[in-house]
Every structure is written in C-alpha cells, then in structure tokens.
KEVEX-720268 format. One record per residue (C-alpha): x, y, z; residue in one letter; residue number from 0. Coordinates in Angstrom, 3 decimals, always signed. Layout:
residues N
REC     east    north       up resn resi
REC        X        Y        Z    A  NUM
...
This chain:
residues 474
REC     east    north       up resn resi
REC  -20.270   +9.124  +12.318    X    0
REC  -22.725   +6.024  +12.323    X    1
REC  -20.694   +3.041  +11.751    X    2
REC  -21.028   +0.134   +9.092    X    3
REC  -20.345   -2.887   +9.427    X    4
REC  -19.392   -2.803   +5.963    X    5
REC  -20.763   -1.110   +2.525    X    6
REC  -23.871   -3.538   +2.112    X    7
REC  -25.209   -2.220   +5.481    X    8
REC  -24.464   +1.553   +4.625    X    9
REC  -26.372   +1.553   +0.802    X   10
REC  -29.003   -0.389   +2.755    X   11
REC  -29.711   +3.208   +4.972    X   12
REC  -28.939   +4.921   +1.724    X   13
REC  -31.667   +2.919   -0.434    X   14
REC  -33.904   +3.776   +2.447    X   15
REC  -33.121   +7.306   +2.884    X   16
REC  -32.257   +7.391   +6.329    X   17
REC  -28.883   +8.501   +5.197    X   18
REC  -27.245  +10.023   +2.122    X   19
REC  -24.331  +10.269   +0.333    X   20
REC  -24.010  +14.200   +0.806    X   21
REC  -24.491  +13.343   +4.934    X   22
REC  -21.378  +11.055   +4.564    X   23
REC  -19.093  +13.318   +2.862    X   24
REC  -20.059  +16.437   +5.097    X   25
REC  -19.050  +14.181   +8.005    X   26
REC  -15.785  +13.161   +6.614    X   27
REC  -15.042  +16.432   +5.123    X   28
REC  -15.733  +17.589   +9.225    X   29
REC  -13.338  +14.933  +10.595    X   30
REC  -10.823  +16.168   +7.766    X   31
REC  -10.849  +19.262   +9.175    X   32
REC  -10.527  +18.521  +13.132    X   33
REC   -8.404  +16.068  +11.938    X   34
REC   -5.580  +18.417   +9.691    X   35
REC   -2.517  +18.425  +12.358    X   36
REC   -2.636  +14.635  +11.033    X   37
REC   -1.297  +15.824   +7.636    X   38
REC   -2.866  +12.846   +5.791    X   39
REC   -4.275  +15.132   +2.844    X   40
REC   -2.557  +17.054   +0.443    X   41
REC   -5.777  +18.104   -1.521    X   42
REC   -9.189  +17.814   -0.818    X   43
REC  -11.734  +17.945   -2.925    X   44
REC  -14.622  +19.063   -0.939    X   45
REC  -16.857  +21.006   -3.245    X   46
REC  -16.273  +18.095   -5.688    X   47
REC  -17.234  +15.744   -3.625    X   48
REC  -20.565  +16.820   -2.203    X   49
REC  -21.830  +17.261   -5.927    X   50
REC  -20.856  +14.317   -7.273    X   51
REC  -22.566  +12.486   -3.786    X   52
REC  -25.221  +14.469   -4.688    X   53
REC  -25.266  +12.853   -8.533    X   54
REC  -25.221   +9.604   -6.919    X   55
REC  -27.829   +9.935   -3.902    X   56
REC  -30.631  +10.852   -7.247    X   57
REC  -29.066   +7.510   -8.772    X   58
REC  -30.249   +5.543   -5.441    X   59
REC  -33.278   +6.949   -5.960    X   60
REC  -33.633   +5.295   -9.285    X   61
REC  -31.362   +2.165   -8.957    X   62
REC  -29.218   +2.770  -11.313    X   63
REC  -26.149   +3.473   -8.724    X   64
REC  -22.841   +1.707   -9.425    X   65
REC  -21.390   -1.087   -6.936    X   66
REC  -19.775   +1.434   -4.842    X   67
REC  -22.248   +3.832   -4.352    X   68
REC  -21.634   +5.696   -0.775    X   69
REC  -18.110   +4.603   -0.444    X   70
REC  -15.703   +7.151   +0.243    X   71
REC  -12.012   +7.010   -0.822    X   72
REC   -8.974   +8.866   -0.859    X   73
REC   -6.088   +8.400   -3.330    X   74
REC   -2.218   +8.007   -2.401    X   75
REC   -0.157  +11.079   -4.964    X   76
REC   +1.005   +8.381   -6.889    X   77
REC   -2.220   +7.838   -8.594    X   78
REC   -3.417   +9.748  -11.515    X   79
REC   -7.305  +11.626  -10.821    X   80
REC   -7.767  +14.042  -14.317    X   81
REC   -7.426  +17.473  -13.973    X   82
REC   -6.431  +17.357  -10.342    X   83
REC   -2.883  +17.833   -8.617    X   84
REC   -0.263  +15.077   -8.997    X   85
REC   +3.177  +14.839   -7.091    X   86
REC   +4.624  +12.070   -5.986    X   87
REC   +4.754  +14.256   -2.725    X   88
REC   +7.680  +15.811   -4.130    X   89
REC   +8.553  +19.360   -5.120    X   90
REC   +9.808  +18.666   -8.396    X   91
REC   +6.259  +18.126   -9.770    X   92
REC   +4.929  +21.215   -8.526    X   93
REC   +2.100  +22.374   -9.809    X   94
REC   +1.793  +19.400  -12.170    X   95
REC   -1.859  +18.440  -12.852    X   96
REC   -2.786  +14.592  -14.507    X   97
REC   -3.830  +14.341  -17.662    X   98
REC   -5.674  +11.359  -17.171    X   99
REC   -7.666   +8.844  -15.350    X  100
REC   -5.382   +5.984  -14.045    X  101
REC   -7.121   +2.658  -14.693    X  102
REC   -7.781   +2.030  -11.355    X  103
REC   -9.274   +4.945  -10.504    X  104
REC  -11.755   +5.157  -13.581    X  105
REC  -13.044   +1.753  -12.196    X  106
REC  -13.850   +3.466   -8.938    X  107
REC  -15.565   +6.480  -10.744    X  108
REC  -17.549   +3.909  -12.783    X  109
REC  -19.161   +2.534  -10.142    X  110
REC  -20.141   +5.619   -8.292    X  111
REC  -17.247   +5.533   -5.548    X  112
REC  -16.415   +9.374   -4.419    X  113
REC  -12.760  +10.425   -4.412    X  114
REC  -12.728  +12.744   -1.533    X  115
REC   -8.900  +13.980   -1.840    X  116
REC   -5.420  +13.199   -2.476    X  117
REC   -3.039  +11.821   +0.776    X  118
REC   +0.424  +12.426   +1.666    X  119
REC   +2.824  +10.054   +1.459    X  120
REC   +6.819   +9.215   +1.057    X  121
REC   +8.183  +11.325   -1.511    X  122
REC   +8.030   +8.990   -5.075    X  123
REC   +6.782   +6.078   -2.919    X  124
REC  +10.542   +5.856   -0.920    X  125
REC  +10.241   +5.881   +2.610    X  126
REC   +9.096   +3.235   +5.810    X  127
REC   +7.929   +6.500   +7.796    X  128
REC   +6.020   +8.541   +5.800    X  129
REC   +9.117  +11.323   +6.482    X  130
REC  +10.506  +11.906   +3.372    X  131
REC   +7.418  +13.811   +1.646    X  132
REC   +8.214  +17.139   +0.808    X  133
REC   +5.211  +18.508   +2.489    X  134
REC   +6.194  +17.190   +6.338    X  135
REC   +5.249  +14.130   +7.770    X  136
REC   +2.354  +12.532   +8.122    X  137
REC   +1.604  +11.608  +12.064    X  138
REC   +0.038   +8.193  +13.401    X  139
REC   -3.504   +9.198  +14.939    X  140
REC   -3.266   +7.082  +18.183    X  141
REC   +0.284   +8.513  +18.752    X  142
REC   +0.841  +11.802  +17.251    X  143
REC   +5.051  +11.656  +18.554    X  144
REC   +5.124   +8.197  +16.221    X  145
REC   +5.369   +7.386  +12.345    X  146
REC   +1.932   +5.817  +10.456    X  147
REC   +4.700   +3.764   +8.701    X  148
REC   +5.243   +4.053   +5.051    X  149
REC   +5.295   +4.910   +1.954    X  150
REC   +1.921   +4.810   +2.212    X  151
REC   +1.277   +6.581   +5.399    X  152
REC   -1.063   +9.070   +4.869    X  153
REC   -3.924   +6.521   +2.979    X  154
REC   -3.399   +4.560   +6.314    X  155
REC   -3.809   +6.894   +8.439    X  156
REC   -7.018   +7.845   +6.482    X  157
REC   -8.463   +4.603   +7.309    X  158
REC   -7.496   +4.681  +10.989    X  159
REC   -8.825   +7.986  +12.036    X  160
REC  -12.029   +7.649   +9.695    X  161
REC  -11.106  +10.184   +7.102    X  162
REC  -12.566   +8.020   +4.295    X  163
REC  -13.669   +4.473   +3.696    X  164
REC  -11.185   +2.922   +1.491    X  165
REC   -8.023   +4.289   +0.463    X  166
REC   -5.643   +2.969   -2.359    X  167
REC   -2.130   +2.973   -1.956    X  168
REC   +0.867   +1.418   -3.487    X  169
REC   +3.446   -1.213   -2.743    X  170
REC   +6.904   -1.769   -4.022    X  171
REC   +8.219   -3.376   -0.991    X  172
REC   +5.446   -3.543   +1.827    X  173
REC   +4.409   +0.396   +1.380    X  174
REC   +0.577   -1.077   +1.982    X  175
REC   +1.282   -3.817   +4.451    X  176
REC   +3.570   -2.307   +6.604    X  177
REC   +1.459   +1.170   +7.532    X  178
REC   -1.591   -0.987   +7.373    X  179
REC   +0.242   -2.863  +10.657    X  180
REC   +1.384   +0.092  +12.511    X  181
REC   -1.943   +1.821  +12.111    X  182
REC   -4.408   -0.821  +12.857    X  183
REC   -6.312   -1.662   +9.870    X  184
REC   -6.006   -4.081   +6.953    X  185
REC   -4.266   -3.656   +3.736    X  186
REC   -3.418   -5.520   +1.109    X  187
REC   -0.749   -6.046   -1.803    X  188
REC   -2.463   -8.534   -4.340    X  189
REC   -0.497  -10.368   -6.967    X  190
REC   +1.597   -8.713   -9.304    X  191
REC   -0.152   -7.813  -12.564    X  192
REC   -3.374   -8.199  -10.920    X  193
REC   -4.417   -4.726  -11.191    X  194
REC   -3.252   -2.348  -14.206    X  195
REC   -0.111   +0.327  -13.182    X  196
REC   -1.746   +2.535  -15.840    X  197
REC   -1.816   +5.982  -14.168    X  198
REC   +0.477   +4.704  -11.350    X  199
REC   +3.694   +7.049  -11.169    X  200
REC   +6.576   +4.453  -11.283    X  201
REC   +9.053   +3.870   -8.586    X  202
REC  +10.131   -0.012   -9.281    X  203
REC   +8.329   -1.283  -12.446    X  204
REC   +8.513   -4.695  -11.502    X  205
REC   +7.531   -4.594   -8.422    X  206
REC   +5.320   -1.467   -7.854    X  207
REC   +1.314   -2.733   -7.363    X  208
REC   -1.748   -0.972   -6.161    X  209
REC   -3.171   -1.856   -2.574    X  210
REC   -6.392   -1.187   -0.892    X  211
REC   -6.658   -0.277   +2.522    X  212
REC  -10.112   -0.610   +4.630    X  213
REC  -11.348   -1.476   +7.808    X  214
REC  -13.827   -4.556   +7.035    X  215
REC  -12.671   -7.492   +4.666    X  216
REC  -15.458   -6.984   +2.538    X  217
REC  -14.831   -3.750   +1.313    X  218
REC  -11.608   -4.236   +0.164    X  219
REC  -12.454   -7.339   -1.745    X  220
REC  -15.273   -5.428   -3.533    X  221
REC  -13.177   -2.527   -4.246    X  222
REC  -10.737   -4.930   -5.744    X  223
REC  -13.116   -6.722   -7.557    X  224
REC  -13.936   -3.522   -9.385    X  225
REC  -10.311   -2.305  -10.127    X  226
REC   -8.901   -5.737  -11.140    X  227
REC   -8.511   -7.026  -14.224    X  228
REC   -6.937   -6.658  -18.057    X  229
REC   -6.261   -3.369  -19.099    X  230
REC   -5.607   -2.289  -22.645    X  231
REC   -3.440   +0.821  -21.268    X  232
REC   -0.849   -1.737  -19.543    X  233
REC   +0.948   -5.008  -21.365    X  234
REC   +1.735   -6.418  -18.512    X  235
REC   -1.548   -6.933  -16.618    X  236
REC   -2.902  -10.534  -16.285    X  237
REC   -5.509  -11.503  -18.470    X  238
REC   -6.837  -13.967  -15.778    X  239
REC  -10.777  -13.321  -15.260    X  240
REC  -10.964  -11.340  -11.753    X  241
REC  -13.128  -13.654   -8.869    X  242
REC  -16.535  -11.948   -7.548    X  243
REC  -13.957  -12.024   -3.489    X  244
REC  -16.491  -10.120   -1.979    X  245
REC  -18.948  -13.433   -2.149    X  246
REC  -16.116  -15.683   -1.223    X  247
REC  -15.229  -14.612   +2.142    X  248
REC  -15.715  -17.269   +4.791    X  249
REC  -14.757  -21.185   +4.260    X  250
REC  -15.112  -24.207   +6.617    X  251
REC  -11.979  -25.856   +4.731    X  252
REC   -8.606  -26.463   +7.472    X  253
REC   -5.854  -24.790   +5.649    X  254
REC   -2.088  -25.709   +5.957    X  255
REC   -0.179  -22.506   +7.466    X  256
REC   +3.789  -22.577   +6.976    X  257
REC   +6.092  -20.081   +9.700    X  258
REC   +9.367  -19.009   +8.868    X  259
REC  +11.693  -20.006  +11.575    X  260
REC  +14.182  -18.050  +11.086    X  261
REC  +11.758  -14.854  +11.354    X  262
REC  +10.515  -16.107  +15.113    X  263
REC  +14.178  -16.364  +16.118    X  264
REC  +15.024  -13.240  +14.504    X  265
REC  +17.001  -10.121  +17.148    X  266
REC  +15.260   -7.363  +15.226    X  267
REC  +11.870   -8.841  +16.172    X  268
REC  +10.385   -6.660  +19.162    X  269
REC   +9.926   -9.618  +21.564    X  270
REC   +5.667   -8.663  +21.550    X  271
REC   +5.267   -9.153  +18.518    X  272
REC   +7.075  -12.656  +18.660    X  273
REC   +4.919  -13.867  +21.550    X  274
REC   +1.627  -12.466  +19.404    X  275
REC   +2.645  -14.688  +16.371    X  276
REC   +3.285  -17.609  +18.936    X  277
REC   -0.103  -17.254  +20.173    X  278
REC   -1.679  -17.116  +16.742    X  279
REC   +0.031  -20.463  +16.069    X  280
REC   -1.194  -22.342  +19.397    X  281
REC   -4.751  -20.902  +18.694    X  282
REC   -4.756  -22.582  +14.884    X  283
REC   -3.165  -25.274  +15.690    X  284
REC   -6.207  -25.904  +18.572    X  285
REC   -8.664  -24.754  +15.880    X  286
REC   -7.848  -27.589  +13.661    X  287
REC   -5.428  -25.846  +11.122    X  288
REC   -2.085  -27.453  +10.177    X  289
REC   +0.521  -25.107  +11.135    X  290
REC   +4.098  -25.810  +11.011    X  291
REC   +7.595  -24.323  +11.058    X  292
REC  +10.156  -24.062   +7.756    X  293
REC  +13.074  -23.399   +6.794    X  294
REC  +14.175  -20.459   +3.867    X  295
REC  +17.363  -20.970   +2.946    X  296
REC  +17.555  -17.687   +0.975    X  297
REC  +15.990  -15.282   +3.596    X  298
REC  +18.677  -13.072   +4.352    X  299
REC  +19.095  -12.314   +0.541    X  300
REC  +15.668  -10.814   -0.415    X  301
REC  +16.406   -7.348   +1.447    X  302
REC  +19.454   -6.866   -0.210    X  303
REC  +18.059   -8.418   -3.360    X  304
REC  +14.867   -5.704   -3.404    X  305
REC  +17.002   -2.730   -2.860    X  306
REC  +19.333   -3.609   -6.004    X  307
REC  +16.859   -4.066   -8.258    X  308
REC  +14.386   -1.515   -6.781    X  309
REC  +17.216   +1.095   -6.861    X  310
REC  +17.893   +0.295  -10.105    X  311
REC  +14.504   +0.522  -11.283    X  312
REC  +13.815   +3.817   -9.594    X  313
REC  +17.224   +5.107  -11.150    X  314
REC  +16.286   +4.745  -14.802    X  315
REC  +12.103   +5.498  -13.710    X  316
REC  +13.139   +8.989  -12.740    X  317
REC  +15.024  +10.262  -15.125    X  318
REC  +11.998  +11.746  -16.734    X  319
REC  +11.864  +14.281  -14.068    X  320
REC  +14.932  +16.541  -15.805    X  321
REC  +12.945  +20.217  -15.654    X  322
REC  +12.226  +20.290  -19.358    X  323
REC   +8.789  +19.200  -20.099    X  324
REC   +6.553  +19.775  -16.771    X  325
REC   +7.025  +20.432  -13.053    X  326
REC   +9.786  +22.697  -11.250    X  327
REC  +12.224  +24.068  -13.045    X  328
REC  +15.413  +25.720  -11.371    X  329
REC  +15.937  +29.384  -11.767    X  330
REC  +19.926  +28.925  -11.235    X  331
REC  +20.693  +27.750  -14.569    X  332
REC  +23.192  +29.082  -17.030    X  333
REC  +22.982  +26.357  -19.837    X  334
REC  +21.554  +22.633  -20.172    X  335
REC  +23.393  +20.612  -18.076    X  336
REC  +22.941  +23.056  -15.423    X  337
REC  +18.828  +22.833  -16.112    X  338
REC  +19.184  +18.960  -15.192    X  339
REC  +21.845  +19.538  -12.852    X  340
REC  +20.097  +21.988  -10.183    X  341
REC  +16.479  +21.076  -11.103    X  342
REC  +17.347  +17.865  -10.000    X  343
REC  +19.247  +18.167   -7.020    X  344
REC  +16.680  +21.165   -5.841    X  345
REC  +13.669  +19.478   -6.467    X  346
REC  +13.891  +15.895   -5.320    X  347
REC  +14.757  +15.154   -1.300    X  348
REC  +17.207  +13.151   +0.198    X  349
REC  +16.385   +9.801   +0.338    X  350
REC  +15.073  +10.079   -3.564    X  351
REC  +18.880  +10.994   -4.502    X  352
REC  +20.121   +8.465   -2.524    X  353
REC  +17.867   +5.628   -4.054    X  354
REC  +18.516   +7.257   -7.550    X  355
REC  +22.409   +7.108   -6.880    X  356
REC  +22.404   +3.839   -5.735    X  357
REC  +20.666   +2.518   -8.492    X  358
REC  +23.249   +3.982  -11.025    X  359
REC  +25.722   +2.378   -9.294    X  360
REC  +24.569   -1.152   -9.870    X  361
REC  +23.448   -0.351  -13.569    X  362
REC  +26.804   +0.813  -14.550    X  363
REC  +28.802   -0.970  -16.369    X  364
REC  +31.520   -1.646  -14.111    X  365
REC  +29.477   -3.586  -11.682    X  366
REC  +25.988   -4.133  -13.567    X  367
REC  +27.070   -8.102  -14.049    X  368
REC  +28.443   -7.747   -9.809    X  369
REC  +24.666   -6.542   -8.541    X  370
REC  +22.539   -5.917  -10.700    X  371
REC  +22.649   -9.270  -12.984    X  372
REC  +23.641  -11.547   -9.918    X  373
REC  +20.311   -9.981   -7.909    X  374
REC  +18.053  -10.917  -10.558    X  375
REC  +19.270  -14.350  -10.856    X  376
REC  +18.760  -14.725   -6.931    X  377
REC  +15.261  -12.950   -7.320    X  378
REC  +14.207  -15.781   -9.700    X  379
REC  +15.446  -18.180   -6.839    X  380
REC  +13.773  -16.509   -4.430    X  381
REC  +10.301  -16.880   -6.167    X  382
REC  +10.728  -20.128   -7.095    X  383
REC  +11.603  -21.351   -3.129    X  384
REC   +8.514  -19.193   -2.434    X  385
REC   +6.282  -20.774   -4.659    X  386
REC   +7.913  -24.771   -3.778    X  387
REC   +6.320  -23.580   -0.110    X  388
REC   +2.810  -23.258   -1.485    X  389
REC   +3.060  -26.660   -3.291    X  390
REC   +2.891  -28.178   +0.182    X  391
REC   +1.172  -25.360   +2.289    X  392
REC   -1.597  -22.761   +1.624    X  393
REC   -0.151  -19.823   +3.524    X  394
REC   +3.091  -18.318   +5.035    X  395
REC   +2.238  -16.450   +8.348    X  396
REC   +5.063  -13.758   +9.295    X  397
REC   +4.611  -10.429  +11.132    X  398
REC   +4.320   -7.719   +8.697    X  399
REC   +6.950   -5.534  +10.574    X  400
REC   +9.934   -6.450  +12.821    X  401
REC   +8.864   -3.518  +15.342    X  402
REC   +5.392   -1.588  +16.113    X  403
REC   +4.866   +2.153  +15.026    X  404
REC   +8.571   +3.621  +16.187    X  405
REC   +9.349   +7.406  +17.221    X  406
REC   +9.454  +10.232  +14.515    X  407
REC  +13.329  +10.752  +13.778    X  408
REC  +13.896   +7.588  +15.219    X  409
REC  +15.563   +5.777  +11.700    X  410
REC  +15.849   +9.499   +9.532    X  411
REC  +19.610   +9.066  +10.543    X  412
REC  +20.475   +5.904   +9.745    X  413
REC  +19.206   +4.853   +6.147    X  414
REC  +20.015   +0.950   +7.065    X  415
REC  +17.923   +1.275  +10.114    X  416
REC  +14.859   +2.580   +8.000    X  417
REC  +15.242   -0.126   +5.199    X  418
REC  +15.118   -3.110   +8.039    X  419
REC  +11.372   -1.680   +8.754    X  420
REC  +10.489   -3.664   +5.334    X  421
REC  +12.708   -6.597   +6.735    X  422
REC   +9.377   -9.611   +5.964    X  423
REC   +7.472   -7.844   +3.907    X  424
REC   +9.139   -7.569   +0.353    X  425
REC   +9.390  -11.110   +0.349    X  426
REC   +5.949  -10.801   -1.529    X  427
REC   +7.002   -8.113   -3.848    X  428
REC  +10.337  -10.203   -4.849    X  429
REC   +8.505  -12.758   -5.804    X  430
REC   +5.166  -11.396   -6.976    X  431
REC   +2.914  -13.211   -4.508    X  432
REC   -0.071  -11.648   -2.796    X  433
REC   -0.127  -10.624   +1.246    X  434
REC   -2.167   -9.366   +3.500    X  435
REC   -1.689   -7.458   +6.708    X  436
REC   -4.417   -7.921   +9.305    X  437
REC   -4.605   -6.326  +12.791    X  438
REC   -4.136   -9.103  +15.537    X  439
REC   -3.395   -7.164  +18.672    X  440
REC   -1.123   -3.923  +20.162    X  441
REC   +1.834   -3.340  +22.213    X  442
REC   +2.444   -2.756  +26.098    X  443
REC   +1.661   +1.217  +24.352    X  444
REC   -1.070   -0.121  +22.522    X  445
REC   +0.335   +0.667  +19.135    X  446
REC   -1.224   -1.487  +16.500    X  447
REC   +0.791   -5.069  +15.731    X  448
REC   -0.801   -6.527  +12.286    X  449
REC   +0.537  -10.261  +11.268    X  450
REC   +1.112  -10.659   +7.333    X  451
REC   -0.372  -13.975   +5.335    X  452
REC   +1.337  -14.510   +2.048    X  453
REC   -0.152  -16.884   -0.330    X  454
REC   +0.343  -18.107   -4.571    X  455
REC   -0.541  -16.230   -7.445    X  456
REC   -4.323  -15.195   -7.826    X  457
REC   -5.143  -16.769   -4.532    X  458
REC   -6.904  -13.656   -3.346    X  459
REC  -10.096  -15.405   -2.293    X  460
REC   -7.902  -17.646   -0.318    X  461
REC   -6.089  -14.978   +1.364    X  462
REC   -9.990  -13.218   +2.329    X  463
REC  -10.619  -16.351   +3.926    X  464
REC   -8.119  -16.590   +6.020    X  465
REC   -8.193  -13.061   +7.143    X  466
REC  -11.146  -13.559   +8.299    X  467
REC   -9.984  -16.658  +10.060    X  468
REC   -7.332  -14.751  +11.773    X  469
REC   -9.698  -11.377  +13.056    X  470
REC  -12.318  -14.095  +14.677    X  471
REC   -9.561  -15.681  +16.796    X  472
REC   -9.736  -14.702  +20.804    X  473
C-alpha cells in the first residue's frame, strides 16, 4: 500500500483521482486477510465498507466530503457502532448487537471516516496482554511468540501491521499507552472528560477515556479534534471548547521537562529502556530544553491506589451483566439465583471474576472505610502532587512500560506480575492528566520501546508539540 505521510497527503491523491477510497479499503481489507493469524479483528465489515468508500469517493468529487474523508479506522469492542456486534470480547455478551452510535464514533461517521471492523481486545478492557479475551489472543506482528500489550491490543496491532489508519481504543490505566509502546506506534490517553464515554462499555467510570492510536501525529490530533468535545449524552464531559491540534503541531518555544527519579532507579526497569530515557535526556538537555530530575513522594501508592478504586468500579459496573435482559444466558439453571449464579461464572473469564471479586471486597462494609475510602483520599493527593509538578514544569517524561513486548504466558500465572506492566502509566489515569506514548527506539530484539510525556489538563496541543520534539531527535 502507497504510504502517507499523513491524511492531508492521501485526500490530496484522492481529490485528484489518482487514488480512491474503494482502492484503500480493498487494500486493507487484503492485508486483513493475509494478516488473520494476527487475531486483531473480531468483525469486519467489508461489504460495508467498500459502499460507504464508495458514498464518499462521489462526495470528493463534489467537495462536500467530511474532514476525514479516506481515513480508515477500526474500533476496540468496547465501543458502540449501531446495529453491529458488541462484546467487550467476552462471552457473556454473545450475540449482543448496539443499539446505538457511541458519541465518538458518530463524530467519525460525520465526517466521512470508514469503520472498517471491530478489534479484539482484553476481555471488558482487563488485561496488560491482550490474553484474557474470550476469543484467544491477539499476537504482536513483529513477534508473533510475544504479547501486543493491552487491553487494547488488537487496535494496536491494527496500526502496526497497517490494518487501518487510526484505531480508537480505551484507557483505564495505560490500555492505549502501554500497547501503543510495545507495538511501535503512538497512542494517546487525553484528559479525562475530554471526550464523551457515551457508547463506551464501562470498566472504571472514573477513569475509563477513549484513545486514538495512529502512526503520524497529525492524524491523531485531527481525529481528536473531531471526537472531542461536550456531549449532551454524558454529564460529565468538559464543556471546554476543543483546540483545532492538528494546526498546532510544531513550536520553537524550550519547554521545561521533569523525570521521575525514582522511575530511572527503579529494578523492574529493563536496563534498555533506562539507558534510552537517559539518552533522551542528554539529547534535550543539548537541544536547549530544561530537563531535570524530581522527586514523588507518593509513587509507590498509585498502583495500589488504581487497582482499589478500579476494582471497585468494575465491581458495581458489571453487575448489569446478570443473564436477564441481553447476552448469554446459562442453560444450568433451576431458579433465579442460579440464573445469576452460573450465567455469571460461565460467561465472564478469569481475570474479570477476579477484578469483580476484588472490588467487592473493598466496597463492603467491613473494610470500605480500610481501602476503598482511604484510596480515594490518597488519589486526591496523588493528583494534586501531579498537578504542583506542572506549576513549575511543562512535562513529566517516564517510559510508558517497565519492560518491552514480553513472551505470551509469560505473566498469565502470576496476576501481580501482569498488573506491574501498568507500573508508570496509570499515574495519568489517577489523576486525570493527559499522556502520550511515542516510539523512541527498540530492544537488543528490536521490540518497540515508546517513552510516555504526561502533561496538565487540556494541554493536548502541548503534548503534540512535544511529540513531535521527541520523534525528530537522532
């Protein structure tokens, strides 16, 4: 397939009908295909898409295409398409179809994007390996024996081995950022209430947000351009007015970086990766950029902090699922409790009844005031450290993941293991802030290393910036 820079240059040969949208889709829907032992798509909607790129290559004709016109993107299960399949990659929403448009995704449709399928990912958005979705795992394309990361994994993986354009994902506690690293390719997590949840199945309410992943910076700050923004579907979406990013992507201005010390001399940091964020530093630093090392006092608390509340979140979230009203049903039942009983423990997987049980435990009411009440003091703590860091500096540079893409099976044994994969990136999602992953290099097996920028509320444009900044250095 012809590559683009980015989307200007491709409705540029569109406009002059050296390529069309139809082309584009038949060669994605060809690289799906080649491309299935991946397991990145759990539908695809081929037929679907080749008319509606058809609708949209008469549109170029006329000028009357939307914003997006020629971009091709596939949607993580957790995001509500109308009248097409809807899981959660889990089996107890079989054969559930949405009854709606989620927010986000009528903003693509508006502007002539084409939603070429649905992707794989952890089951309910629970996972750091893409293993837990009840349709098998989804494998990294430059190593098929290693995990794409997750929750997120198979939108990643979409990216990476050119499956689509733009994918969107979600992230609760770095299910964007962290496959984004091990695969390659940038993705981000913007500020809580940025974009509306409407349409997003919930895993942790106050944290869960919708990410874009993409392969060029100006892409993704287009796409989110079109999908941020107030919502009348979802209360607790900012009202802010949304930036044009996509115009605001380079700067001359010398930005002040902050490092978390205590991250560099961190033992679960693969000793690559280390020496790659070193590197970065030295190369700012002799660029002209104000970099320098801090202290967070309250580091080792926002793991255990995220799972609490996250747990607790998903606990009460998925209790809807009960057999009743919509998806599976067990046929083992003899009376009511028995319906919720088996349908539950049949239809969702392992690590879902884990998360679920451990989030009753801290809501009930024996130890709801020992966790759960004490973690949400220490989360308000925890954002208001974060944000004293951005009174002074601009950025926090971290890796995105203690470890490159690691071995299927490698962590399925050992939950504690698979929970450290999110070890710097739910910082963010504790405290609501926006991050970034961006590709800065690969391992001695060259597997993908990405480096994660964290900045304030709504600084978005800041954040494109600075990406930008960071893919131009040697």
């Amino acid at each position: 397939m012809s590559a683009f820079s980015n989307l200007l240059d491709l409705q540029r040969d569109l406009s002059n009908g050296t390529l069309t949208c139809v082309d584009r889709v038949n060669q994605y829907l060809t690289n799906i295909d080649k491309k299935k032992h991946l397991n990145v798509y759990l539908s695809v909607y081929a037929q679907e898409a080749i008319d509606r790129a058809s609708e949209i290559d008469k549109k170029i004709k006329t000028k009357t295409a939307g914003k997006l016109a020629g971009l091709v993107i596939g949607l993580k299960d957790v995001l509500s398409f109308k009248d097409h399949p809807l899981q959660a990659s889990s089996k107890i929403l079989d054969n559930f179809t949405a009854q709606f448009n989620a927010t986000a995704v009528q903003r693509l449709l508006d502007e002539d994007a084409i939603i070429i399928g649905r992707q794989n990912c952890d089951e309910f958005a629970m996972g750091s390996s893409n293993e837990n979705s009840a349709f098998g795992p989804v494998l990294n394309d430059l190593d098929n024996t290693r995990v794409p990361g997750g929750s997120s994994g198979g939108s990643a993986v979409a990216v990476m081995a050119d499956l689509c354009d733009i994918s969107l994902g979600s992230d609760t506690g770095g299910s964007v950022r962290q496959p984004a690293a091990f695969c390659g390719v940038l993705g981000i997590k913007p500020t809580y209430s940025r974009i509306s949840r409407h349409g997003l199945i919930a895993y942790g309410s106050s944290f869960d947000c919708i990410g874009i992943f993409g392969k060029n910076l100006h892409d993704i700050a287009l796409v989110l351009e079109v999908i941020a923004g107030s919502d009348e579907y979802d209360s607790t979406v900012s009202r802010k007015p949304v930036p044009e990013y996509s115009k605001e992507l380079s700067t001359n201005k010398k930005y002040r970086v902050a490092y978390l010390k205590d991250t560099l001399e961190s033992e679960a940091l693969q000793p690559e990766i280390k020496n790659l964020l070193l590197k970065k530093i030295h190369q700012l630093k002799d660029s002209g950029y104000v970099v320098e090392g801090i202290d967070f006092p309250l580091s080792e608390y926002i793991l255990p902090t995220y799972y609490i509340l996250a747990t607790a979140e998903a606990s009460s979230n998925l209790s809807r699922y009960d057999g009743v009203r919509y998806g599976y049903r067990s046929n083992h039942v003899t009376d009511l409790h028995s319906l919720y009983k088996k349908t539950r423990s049949e239809g969702f997987g392992k690590e879902v009844e884990r998360r679920i049980m451990l989030g009753t435990f801290v809501l009930s009411a024996s130890y709801y005031d020992a966790y759960y009440s004490k973690a949400q003091k220490v989360r308000r703590l925890i954002r208001e450290q974060t944000k004293e860091i951005f009174k002074q500096y601009d950025f926090i540079l971290t890796p995105t993941t203690p470890t490159t893409a690691f071995k299927l099976g490698e962590h399925t044994n050992n939950p504690l293991e698979m929970y450290l994969a999110d070890l710097f990136s739910v910082q963010a999602n504790v405290a609501g802030v926006p991050a970034i992953s961006v590709p800065c290099g690969k391992d001695k097996n060259g597997m993908p290393i990405g480096l994660q920028l964290t900045a304030d509320d709504f600084e978005e444009p800041k954040l494109f910036q600075f990406s930008q900044v960071m893919l131009n250095l040697a």
